[in-house]
C-alpha positions as CSV (number, residue, x, y, z in Angstrom):
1,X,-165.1,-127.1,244.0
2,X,-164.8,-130.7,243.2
3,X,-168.9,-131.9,243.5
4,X,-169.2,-135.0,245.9
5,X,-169.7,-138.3,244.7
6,X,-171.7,-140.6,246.0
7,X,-171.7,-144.3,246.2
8,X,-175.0,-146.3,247.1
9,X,-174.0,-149.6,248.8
10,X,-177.1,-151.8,249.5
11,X,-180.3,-151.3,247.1
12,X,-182.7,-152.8,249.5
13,X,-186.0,-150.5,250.5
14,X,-184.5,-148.0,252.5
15,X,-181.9,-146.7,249.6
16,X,-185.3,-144.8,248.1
17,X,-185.5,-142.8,251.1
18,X,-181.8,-142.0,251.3
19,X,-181.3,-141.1,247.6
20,X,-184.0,-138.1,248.2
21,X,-181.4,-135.8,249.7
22,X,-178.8,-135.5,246.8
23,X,-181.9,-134.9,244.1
24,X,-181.0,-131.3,242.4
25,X,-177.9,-130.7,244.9
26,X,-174.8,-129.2,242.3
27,X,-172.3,-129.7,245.4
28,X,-173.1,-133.6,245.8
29,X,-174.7,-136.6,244.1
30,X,-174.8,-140.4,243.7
31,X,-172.6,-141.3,240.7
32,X,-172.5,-145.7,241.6
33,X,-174.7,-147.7,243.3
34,X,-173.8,-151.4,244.3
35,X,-175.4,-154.5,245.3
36,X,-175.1,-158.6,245.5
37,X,-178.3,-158.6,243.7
38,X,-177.1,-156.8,240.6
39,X,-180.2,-157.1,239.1
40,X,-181.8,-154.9,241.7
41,X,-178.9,-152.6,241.3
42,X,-179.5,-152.1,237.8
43,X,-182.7,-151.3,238.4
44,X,-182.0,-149.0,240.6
45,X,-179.3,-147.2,238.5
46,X,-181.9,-146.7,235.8
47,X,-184.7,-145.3,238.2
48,X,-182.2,-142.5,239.8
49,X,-179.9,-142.0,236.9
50,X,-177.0,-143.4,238.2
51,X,-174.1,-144.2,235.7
52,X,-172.5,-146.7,237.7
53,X,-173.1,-150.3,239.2
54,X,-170.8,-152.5,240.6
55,X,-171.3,-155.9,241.8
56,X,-168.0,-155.8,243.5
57,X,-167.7,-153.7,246.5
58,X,-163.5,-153.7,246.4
59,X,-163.8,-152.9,242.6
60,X,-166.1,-150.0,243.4
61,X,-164.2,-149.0,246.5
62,X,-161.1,-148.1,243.6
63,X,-163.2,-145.5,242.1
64,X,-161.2,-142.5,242.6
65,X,-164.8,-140.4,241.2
66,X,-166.6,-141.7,244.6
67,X,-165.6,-139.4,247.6
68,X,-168.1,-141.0,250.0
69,X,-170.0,-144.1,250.7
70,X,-173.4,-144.9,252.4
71,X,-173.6,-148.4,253.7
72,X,-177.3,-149.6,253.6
73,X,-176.2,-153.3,254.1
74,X,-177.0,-155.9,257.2
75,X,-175.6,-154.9,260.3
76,X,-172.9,-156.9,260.9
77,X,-171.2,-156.1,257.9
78,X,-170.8,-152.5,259.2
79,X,-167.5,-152.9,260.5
80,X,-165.5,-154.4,258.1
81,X,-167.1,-152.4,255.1
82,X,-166.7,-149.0,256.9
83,X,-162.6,-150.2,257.7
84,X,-162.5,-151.2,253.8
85,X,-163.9,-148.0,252.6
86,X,-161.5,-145.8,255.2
87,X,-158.5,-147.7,254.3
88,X,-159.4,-146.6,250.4
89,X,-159.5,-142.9,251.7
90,X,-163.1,-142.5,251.6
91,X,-165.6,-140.7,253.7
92,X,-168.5,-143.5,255.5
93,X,-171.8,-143.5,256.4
94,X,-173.4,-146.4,258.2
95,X,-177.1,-146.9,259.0
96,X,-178.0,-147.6,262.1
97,X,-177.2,-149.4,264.2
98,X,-173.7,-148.6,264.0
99,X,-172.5,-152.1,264.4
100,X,-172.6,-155.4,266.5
101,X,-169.7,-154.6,269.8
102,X,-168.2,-151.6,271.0
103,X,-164.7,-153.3,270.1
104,X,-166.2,-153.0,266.2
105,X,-166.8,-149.2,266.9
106,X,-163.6,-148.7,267.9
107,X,-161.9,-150.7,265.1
108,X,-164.3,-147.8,262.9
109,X,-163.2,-145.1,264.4
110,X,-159.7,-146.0,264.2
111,X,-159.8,-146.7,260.8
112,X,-161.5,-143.2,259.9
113,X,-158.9,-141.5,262.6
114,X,-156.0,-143.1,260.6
115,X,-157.1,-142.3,257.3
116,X,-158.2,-138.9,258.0
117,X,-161.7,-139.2,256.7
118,X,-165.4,-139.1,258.4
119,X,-167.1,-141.5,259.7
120,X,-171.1,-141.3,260.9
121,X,-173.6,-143.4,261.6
122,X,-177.0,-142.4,259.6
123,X,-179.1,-142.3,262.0
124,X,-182.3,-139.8,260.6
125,X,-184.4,-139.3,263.9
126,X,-182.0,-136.4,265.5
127,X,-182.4,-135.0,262.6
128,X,-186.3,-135.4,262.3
129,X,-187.5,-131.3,262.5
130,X,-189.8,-132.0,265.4
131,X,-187.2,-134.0,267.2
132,X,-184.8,-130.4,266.5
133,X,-187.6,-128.0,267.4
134,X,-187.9,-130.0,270.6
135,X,-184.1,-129.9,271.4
136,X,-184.5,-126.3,270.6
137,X,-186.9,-125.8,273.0
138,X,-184.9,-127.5,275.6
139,X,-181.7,-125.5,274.6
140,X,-183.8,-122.5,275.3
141,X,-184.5,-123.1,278.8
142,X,-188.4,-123.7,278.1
143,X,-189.0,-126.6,280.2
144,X,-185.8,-125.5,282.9
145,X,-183.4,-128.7,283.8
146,X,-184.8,-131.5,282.4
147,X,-185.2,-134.9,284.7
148,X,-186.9,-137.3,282.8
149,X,-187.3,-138.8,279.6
150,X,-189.8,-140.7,278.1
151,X,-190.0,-142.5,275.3
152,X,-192.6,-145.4,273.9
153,X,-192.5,-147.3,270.4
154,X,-195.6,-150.2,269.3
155,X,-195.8,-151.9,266.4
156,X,-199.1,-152.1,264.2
157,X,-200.1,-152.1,260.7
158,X,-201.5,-149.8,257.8
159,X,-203.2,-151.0,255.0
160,X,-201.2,-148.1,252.9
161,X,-197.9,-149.3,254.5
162,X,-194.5,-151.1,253.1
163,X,-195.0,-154.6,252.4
164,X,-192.1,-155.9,253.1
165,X,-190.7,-159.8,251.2
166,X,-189.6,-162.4,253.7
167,X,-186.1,-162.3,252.5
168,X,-185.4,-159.0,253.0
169,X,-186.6,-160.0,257.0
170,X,-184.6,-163.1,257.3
171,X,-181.2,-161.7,258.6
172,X,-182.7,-159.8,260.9
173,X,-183.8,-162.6,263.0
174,X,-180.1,-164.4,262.7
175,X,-178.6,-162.7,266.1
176,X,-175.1,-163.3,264.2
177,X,-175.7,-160.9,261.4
178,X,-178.3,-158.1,263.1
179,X,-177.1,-158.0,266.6
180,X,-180.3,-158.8,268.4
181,X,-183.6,-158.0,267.9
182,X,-185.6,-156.2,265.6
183,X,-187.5,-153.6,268.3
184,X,-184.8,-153.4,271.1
185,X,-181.1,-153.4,269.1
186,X,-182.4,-152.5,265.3
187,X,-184.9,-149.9,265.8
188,X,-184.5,-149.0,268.9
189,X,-181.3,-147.3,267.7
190,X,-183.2,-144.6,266.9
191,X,-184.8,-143.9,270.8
192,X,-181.6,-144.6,272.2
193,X,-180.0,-141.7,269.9
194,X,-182.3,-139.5,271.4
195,X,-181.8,-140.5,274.4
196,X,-178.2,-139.3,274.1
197,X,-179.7,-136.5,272.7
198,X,-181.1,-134.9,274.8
199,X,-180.2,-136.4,277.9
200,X,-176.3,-137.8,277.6
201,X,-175.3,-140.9,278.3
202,X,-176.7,-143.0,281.1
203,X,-174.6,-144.3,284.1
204,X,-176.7,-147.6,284.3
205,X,-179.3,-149.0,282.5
206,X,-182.0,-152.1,283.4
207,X,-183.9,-153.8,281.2
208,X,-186.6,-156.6,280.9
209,X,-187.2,-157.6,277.4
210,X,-189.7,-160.5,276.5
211,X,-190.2,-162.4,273.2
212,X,-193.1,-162.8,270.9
213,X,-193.2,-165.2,268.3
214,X,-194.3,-163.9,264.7
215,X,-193.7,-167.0,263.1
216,X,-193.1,-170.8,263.6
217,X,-189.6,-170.5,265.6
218,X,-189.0,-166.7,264.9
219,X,-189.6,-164.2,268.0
220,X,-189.2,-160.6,268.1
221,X,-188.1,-158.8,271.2
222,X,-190.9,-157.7,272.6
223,X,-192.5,-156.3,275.1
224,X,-189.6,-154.8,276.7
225,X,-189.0,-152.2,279.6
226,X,-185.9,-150.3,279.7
227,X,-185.1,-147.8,282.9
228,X,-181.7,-145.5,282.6
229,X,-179.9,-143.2,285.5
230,X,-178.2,-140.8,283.1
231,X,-174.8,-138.8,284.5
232,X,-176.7,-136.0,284.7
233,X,-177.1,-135.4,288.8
234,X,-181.3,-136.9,289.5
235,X,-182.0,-137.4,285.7
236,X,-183.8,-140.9,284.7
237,X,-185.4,-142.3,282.0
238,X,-187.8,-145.4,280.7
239,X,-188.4,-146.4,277.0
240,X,-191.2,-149.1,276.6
241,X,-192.0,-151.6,273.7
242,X,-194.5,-153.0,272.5
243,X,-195.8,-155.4,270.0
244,X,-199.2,-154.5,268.9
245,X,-199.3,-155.7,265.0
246,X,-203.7,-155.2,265.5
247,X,-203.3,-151.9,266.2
248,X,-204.1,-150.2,262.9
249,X,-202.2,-147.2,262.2
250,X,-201.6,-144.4,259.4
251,X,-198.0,-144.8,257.8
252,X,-196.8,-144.8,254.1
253,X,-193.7,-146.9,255.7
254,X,-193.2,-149.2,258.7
255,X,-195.7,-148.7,260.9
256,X,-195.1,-148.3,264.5
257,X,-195.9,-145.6,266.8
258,X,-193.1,-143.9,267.9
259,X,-192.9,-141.6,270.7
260,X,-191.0,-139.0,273.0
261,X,-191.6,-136.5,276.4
262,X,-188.9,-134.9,278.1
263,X,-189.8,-133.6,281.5
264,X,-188.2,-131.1,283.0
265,X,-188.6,-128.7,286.3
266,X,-191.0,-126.0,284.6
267,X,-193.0,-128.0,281.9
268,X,-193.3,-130.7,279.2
269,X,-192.4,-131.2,275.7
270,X,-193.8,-133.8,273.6
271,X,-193.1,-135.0,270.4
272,X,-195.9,-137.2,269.1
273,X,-194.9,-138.3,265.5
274,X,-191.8,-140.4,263.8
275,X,-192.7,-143.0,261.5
276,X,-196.6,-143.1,261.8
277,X,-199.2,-141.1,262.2
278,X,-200.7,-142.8,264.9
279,X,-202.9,-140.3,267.3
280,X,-204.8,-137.3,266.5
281,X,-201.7,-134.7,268.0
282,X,-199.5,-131.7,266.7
283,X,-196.3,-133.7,266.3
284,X,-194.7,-131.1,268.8
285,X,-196.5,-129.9,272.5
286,X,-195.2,-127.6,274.8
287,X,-196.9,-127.7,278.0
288,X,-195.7,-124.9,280.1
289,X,-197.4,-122.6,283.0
290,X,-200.9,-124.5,282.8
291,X,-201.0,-124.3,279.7
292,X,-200.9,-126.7,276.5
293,X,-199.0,-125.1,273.5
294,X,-198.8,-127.1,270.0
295,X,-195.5,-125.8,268.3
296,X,-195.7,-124.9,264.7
297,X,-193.4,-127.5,262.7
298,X,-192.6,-128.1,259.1
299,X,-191.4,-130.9,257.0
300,X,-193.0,-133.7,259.4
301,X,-193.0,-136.9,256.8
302,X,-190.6,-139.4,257.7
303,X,-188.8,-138.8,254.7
304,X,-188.1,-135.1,255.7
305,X,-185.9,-136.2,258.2
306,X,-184.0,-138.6,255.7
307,X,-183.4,-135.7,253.3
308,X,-182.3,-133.4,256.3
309,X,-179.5,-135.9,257.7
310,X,-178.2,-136.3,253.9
311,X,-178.1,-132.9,253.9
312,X,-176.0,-132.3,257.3
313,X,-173.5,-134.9,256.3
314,X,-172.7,-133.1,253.2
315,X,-172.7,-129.7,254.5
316,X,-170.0,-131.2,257.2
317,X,-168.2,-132.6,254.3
318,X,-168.0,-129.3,252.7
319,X,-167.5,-126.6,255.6
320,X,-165.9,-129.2,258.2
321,X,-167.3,-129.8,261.6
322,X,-168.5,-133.1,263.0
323,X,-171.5,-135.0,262.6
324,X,-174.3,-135.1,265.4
325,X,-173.4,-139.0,265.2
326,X,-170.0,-139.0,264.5
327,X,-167.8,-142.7,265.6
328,X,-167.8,-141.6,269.3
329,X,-171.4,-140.5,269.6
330,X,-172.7,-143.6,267.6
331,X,-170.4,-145.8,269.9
332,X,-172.1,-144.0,272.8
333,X,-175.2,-145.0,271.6
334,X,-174.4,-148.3,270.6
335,X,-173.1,-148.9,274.0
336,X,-176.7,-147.6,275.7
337,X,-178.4,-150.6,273.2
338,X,-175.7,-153.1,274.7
339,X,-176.3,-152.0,278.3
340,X,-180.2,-152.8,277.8
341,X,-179.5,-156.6,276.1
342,X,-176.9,-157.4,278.4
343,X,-178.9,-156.4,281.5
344,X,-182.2,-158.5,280.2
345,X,-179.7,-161.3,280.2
346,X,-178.0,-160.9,283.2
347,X,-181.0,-160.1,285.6
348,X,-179.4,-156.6,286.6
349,X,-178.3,-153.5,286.0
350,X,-175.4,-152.7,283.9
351,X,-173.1,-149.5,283.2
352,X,-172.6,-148.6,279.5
353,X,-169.4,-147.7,279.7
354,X,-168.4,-150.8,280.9
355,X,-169.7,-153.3,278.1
């Protein structure tokens, strides 16, 4: 069997997290790397030993060794990269968030239908183990029908954290190339896929999201409240935001606190850790018949979950199926993000489907 090959497109931070997962695979691996800053994706090349860089992303997309690409680049460059790379025959991944307008999803997923090749959006928090051993547990019937979710991020910093250069930040305050902001549209991604998750998507969704400036004329989107019916019959949920960059927290990577309780009829589960390891908790809680039960979990480091959604994609690639975010689940999701903007604006509620 032919081994997958890999092409790395966008060298910024996040590409060291989602190189981990084809280390010492004989089945898959990154054989080109590409960025505008060639420079960075020489260096790059020479710390993974990659043989390939290219400069040129239409020169690189001709490489009949490169089965697959992962598109690490500013969001609204998702769409017409991922159409590119399908119209070349080859497989895509796109980080989150999956791109700027439902109409751009489903552009994607047309162009991945029509070429016959997958398309998912890398989004690594499903795939986190707690955030699976909490689904599980769900599945099971642990905490009977569940009727409300819960979920909370807050920024903060750690003196062991990513520093991260003001250029790599820029975009992401220019609404035209990232969408909207940083907490609510960017990051927030990853709550509303588990939202979806576990609950499905909503019916309507409100939303009040502030501003906070972080610099002279820059504001991130925050605090924010964001209340969802889902289509499940008596199931709600709220997600709350907050910016808190004095709150001091444990993380080897961004830090903000990120987390998630799903209610249901007969108990609780809790997951308590994402990114940062921000209160004193087993990363998973059952509570259940009076009782308060920490689950036993492996691989809880953020980059655990990065290896383990590398390693879904190419076991899909190789034994078929679909990806947990695959172009109608990340639309889906994309759509719940839209729903919560265009509410904030609008001063009421709005149905995902409809935006």
């Amino acid at each position: 069997m032919k081994k997958i090959g890999v092409a790395l497109v966008g060298c910024g931070r996040i590409s060291d997290l989602h190189v981990l997962g084809y280390r010492d695979r004989s089945d898959a691996g990154i054989v080109a790397v590409c960025d505008a800053k060639e420079t960075r994706a020489k260096q790059k090349a020479r710390e993974w030993g990659v043989p390939k860089v290219y400069k040129n992303y239409a020169e690189l997309l001709k490489d009949p060794e490169i089965d697959l690409v992962e598109l690490l680049v500013p969001h609204h460059l998702h769409c017409p990269m991922t159409v590119q790379a399908a119209q070349a025959g080859k497989h895509v991944s796109v980080q989150k968030p999956m791109c700027l307008s439902a109409a751009e999803a489903d552009e994607m997923i047309a162009a991945a239908e029509k070429a016959g090749v997958v398309l998912r959006v890398y989004e690594n928090f499903v795939h986190y183990e707690p955030a699976v051993k909490a689904k599980e547990l769900v599945d099971a019937g642990e905490i009977g029908r569940p009727v409300m979710l819960r979920m909370h991020i807050n920024t903060g910093q750690s003196p062991r954290g990513w520093k991260i250069p003001l250029d790599a930040w820029v975009w992401r305050f220019n609404e035209k190339k990232s969408g909207g902001g940083e907490l609510v549209f960017d990051h927030g991604y990853h709550l509303f896929s588990i939202a979806y998750r576990f609950m499905g998507q909503a019916e309507r969704v409100s939303a009040w999201i502030g501003k906070t400036a972080v610099a002279p004329g820059i504001f991130i989107d925050a605090p924010a409240t964001i209340m969802f019916q889902f289509k499940q019959k008596e199931t709600y949920g709220v997600f709350d935001i907050a910016h808190t960059p004095d709150i001091v927290m444990d993380s080897k990577y961004y830090s903000d606190d990120d987390r998630v309780e799903i209610i249901g009829e007969k108990g609780i589960v809790f997951i308590n850790r994402y990114t940062t390891r921000a209160i004193d908790l087993p990363e998973v809680v059952l509570f259940k018949g009076g009782k308060t039960i920490p689950v036993p979990v492996e691989n809880v480091e953020w980059e655990d979950s990065f290896m383990a959604a590398t390693r879904h994609l190419i076991d899909v690639l190789l034994h078929g199926g679909d990806p947990l975010l695959d172009g109608p689940t990340g639309k889906a999701v994309l759509q719940l993000t839209l729903a919560a903007q265009q509410s904030a604006r609008a001063g009421h509620e709005i149905k995902p489907d409809e935006v």
